[in-house]
N, CA, C, O and CB atoms as a CASP TS submission, in Angstrom:
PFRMAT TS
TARGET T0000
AUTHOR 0000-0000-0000
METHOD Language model
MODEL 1
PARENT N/A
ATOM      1  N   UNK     1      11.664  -1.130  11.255  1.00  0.00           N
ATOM      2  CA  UNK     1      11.094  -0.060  12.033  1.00  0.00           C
ATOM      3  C   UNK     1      10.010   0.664  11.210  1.00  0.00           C
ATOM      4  O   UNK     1       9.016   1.094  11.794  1.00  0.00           O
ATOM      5  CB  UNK     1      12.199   0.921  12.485  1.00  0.00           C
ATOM      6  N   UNK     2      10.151   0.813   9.918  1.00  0.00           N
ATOM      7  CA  UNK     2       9.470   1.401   9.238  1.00  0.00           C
ATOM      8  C   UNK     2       8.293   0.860   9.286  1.00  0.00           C
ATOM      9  O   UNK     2       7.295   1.463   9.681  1.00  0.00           O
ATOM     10  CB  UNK     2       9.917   1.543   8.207  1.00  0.00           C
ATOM     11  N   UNK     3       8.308  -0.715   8.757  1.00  0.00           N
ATOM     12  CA  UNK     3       6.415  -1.114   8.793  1.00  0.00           C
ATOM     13  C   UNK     3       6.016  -1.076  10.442  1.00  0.00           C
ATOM     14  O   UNK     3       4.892  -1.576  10.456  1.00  0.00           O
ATOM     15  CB  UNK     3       5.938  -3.173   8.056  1.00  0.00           C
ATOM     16  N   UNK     4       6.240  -0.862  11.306  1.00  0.00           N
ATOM     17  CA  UNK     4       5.824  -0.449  12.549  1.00  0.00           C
ATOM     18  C   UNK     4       5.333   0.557  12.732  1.00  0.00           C
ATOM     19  O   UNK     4       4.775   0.704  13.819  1.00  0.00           O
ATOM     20  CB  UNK     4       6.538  -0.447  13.281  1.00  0.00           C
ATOM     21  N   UNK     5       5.325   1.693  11.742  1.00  0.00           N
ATOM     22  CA  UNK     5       4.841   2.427  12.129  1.00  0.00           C
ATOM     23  C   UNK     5       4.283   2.935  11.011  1.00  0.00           C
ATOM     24  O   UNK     5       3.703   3.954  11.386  1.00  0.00           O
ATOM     25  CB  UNK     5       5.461   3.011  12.857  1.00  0.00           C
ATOM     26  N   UNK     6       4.149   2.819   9.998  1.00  0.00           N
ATOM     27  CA  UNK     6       3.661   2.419   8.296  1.00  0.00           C
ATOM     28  C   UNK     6       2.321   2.139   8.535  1.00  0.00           C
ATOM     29  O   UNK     6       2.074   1.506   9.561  1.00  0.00           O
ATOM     30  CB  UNK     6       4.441   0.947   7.433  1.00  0.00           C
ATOM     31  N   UNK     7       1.035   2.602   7.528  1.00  0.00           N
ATOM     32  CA  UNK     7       0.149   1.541   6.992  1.00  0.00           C
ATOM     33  C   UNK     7       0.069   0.811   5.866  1.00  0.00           C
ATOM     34  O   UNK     7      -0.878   0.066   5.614  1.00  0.00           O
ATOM     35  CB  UNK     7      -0.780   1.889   6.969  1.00  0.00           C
ATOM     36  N   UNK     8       1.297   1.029   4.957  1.00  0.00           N
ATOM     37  CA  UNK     8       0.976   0.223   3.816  1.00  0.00           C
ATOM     38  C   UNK     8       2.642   0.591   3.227  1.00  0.00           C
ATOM     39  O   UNK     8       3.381   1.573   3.164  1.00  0.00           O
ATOM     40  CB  UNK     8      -0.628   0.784   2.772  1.00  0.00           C
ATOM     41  N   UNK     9       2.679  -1.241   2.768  1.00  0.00           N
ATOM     42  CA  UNK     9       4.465  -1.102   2.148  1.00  0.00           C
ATOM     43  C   UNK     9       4.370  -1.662   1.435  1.00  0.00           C
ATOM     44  O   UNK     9       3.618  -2.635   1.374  1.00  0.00           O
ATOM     45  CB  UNK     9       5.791  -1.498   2.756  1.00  0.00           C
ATOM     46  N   UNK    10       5.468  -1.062   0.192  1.00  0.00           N
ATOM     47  CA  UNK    10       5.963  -1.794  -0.542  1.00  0.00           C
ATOM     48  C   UNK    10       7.630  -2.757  -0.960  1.00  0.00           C
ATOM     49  O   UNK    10       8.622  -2.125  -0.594  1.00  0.00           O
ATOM     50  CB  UNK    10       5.576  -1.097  -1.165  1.00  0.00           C
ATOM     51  N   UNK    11       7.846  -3.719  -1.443  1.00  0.00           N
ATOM     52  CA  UNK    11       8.621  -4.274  -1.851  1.00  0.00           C
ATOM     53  C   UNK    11       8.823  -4.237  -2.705  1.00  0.00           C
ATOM     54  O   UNK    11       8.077  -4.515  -3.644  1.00  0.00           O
ATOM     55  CB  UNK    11       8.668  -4.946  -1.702  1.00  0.00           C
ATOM     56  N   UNK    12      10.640  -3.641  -2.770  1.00  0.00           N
ATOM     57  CA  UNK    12      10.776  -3.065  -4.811  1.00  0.00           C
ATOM     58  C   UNK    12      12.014  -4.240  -4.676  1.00  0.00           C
ATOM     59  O   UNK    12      12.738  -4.456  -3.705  1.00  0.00           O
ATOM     60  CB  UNK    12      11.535  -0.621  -5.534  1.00  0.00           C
ATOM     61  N   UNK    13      11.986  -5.004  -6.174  1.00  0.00           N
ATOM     62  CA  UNK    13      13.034  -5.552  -6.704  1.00  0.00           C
ATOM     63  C   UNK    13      13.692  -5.272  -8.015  1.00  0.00           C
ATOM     64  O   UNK    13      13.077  -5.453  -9.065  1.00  0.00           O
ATOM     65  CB  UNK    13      12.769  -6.611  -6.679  1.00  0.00           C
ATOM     66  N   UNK    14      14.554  -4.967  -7.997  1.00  0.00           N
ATOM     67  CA  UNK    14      15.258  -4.584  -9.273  1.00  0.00           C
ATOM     68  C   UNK    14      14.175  -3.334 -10.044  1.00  0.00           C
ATOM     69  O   UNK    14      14.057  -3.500 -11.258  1.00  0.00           O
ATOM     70  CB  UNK    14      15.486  -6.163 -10.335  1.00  0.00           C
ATOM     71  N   UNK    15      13.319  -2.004  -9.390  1.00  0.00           N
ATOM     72  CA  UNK    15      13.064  -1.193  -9.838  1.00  0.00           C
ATOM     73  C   UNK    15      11.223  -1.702 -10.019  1.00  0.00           C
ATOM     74  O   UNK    15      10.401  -1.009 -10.619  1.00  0.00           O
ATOM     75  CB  UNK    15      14.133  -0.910 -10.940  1.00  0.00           C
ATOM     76  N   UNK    16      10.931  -2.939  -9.396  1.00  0.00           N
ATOM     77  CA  UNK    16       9.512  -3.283  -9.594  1.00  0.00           C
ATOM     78  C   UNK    16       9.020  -3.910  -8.071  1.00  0.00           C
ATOM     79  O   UNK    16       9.684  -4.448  -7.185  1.00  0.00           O
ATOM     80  CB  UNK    16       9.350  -4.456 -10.950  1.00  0.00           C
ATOM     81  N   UNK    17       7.713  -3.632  -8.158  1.00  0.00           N
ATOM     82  CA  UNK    17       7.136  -4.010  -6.910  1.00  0.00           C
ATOM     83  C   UNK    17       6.779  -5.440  -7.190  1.00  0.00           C
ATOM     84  O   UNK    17       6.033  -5.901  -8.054  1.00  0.00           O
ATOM     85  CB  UNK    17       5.901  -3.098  -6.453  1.00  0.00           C
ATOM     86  N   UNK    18       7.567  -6.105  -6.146  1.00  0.00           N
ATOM     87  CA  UNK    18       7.258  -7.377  -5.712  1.00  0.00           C
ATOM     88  C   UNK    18       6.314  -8.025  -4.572  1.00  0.00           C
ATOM     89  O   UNK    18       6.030  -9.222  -4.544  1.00  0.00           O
ATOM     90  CB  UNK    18       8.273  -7.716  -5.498  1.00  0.00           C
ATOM     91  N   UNK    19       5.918  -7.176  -3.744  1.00  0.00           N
ATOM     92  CA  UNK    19       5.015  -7.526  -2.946  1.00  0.00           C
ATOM     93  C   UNK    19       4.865  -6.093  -2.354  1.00  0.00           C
ATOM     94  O   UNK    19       5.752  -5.258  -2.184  1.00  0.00           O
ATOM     95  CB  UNK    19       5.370  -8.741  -2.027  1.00  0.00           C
ATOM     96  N   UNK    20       3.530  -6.004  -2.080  1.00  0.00           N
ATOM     97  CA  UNK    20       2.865  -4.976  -1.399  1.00  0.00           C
ATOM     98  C   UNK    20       1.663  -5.205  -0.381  1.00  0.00           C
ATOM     99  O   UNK    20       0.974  -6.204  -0.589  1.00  0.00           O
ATOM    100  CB  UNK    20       2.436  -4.186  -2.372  1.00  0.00           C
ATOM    101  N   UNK    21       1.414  -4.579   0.444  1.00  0.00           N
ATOM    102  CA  UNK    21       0.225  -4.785   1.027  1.00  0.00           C
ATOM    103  C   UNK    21       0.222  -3.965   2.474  1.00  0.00           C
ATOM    104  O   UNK    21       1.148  -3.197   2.734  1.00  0.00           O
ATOM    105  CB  UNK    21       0.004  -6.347   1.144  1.00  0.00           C
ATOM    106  N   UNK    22      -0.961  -4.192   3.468  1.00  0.00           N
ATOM    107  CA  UNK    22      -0.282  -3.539   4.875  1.00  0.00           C
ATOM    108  C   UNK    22       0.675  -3.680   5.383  1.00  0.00           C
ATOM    109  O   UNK    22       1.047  -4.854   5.402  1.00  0.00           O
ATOM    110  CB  UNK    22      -0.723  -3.676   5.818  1.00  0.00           C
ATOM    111  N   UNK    23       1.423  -2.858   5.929  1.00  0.00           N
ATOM    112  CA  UNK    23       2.456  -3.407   6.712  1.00  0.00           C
ATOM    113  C   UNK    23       2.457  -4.198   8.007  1.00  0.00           C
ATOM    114  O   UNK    23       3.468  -4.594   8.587  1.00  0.00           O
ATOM    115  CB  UNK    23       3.096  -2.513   6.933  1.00  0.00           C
ATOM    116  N   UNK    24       1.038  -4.405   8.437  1.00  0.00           N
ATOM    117  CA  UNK    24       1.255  -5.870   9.633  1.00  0.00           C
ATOM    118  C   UNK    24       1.380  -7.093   8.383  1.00  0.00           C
ATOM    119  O   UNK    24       2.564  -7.366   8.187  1.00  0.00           O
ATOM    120  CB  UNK    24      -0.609  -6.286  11.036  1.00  0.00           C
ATOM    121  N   UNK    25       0.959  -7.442   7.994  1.00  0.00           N
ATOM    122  CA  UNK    25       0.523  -8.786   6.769  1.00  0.00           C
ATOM    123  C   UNK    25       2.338  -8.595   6.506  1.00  0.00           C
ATOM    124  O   UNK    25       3.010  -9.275   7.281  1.00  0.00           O
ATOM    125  CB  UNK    25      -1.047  -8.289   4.841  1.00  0.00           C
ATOM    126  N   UNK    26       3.178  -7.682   5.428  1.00  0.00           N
ATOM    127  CA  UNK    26       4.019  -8.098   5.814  1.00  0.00           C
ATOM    128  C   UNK    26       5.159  -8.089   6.665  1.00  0.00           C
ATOM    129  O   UNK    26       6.301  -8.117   6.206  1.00  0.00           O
ATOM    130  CB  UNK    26       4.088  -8.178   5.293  1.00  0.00           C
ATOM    131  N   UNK    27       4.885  -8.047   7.995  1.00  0.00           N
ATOM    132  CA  UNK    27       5.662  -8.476   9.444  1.00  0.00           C
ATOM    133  C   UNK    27       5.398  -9.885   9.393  1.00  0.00           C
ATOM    134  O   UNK    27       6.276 -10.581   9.904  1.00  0.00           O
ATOM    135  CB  UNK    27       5.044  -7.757  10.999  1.00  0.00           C
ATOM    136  N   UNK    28       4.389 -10.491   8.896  1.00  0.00           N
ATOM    137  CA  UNK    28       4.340 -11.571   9.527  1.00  0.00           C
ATOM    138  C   UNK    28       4.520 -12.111   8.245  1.00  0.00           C
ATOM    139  O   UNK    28       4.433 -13.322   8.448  1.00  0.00           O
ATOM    140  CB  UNK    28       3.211 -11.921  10.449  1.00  0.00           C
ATOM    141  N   UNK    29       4.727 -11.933   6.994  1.00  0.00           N
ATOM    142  CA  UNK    29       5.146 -12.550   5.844  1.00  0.00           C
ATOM    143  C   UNK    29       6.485 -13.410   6.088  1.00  0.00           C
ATOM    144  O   UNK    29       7.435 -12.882   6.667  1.00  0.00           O
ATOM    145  CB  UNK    29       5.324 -11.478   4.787  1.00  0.00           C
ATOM    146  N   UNK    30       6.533 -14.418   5.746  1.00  0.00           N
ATOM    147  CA  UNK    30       7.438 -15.141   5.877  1.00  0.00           C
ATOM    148  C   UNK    30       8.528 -15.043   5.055  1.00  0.00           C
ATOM    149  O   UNK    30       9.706 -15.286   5.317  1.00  0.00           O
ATOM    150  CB  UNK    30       7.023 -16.122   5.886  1.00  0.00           C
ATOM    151  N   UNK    31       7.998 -14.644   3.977  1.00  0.00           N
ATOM    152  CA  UNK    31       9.207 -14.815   2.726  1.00  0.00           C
ATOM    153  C   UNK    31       9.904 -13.233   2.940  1.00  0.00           C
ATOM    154  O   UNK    31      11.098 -12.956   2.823  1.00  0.00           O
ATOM    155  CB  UNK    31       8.386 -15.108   0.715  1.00  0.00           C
ATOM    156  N   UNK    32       9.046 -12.519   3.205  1.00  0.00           N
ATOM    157  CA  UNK    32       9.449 -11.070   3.855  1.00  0.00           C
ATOM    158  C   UNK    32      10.636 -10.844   4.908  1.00  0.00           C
ATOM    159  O   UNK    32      11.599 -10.080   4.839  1.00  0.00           O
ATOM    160  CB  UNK    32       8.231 -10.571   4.605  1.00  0.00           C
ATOM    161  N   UNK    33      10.185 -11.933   6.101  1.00  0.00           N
ATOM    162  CA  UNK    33      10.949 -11.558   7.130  1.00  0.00           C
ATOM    163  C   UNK    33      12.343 -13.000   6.892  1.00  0.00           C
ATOM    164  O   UNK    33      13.064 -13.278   7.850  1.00  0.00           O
ATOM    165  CB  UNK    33       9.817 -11.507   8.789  1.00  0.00           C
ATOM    166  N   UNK    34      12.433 -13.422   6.117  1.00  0.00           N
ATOM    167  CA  UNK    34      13.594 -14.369   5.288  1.00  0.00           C
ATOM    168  C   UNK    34      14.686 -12.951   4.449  1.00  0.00           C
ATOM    169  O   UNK    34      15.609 -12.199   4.760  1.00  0.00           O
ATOM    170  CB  UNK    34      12.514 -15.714   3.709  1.00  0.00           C
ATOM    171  N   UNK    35      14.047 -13.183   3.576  1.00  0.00           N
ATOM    172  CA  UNK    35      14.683 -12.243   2.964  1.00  0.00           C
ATOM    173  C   UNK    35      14.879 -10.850   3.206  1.00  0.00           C
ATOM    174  O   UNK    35      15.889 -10.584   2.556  1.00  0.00           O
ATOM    175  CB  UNK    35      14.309 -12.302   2.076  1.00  0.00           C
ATOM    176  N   UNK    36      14.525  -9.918   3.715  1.00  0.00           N
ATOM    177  CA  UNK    36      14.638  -8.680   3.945  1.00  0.00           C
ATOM    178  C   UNK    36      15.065  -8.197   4.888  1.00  0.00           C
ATOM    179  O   UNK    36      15.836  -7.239   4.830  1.00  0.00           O
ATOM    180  CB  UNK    36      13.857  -8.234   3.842  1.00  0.00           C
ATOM    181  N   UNK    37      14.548  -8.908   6.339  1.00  0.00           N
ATOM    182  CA  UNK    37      14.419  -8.683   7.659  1.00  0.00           C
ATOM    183  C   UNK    37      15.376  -9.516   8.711  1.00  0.00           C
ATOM    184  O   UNK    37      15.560  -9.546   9.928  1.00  0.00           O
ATOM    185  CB  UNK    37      13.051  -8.919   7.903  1.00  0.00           C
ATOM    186  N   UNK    38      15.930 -10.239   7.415  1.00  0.00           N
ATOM    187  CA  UNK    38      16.930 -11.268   8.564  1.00  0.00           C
ATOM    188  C   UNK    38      16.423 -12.065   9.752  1.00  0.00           C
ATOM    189  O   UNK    38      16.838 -12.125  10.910  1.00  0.00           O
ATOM    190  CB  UNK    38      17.951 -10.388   9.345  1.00  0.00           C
ATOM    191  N   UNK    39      15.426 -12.650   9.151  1.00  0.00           N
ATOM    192  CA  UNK    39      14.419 -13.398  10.415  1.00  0.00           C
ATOM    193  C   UNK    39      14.606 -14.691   9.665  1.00  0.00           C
ATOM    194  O   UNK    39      14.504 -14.731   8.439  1.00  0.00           O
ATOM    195  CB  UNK    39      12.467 -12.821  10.698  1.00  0.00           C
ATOM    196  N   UNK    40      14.874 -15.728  10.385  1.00  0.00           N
ATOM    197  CA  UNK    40      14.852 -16.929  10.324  1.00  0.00           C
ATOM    198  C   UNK    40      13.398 -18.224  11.015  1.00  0.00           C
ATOM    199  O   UNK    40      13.533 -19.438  10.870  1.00  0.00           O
ATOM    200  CB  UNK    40      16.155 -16.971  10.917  1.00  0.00           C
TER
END
């Protein structure tokens, strides 16, 4: 819900940013919506 209405997110792993960018780019990130988002 958040990048929906977000312009820009980040991805923290273990206290570091692992991916960042707009939040449409990652909706449609794949490895994003695998891992995070429970999208298959």
């Amino acid at each position: 819900m958040a990048l929906e209405i977000s312009n820009r997110a980040y991805v923290l792993e273990t206290g570091s940013i692992a991916i960042e960018g707009k939040s449409e780019d990652l909706l449609e990130n794949e490895v994003v919506q695998r891992a995070y988002l429970g999208m298959e």
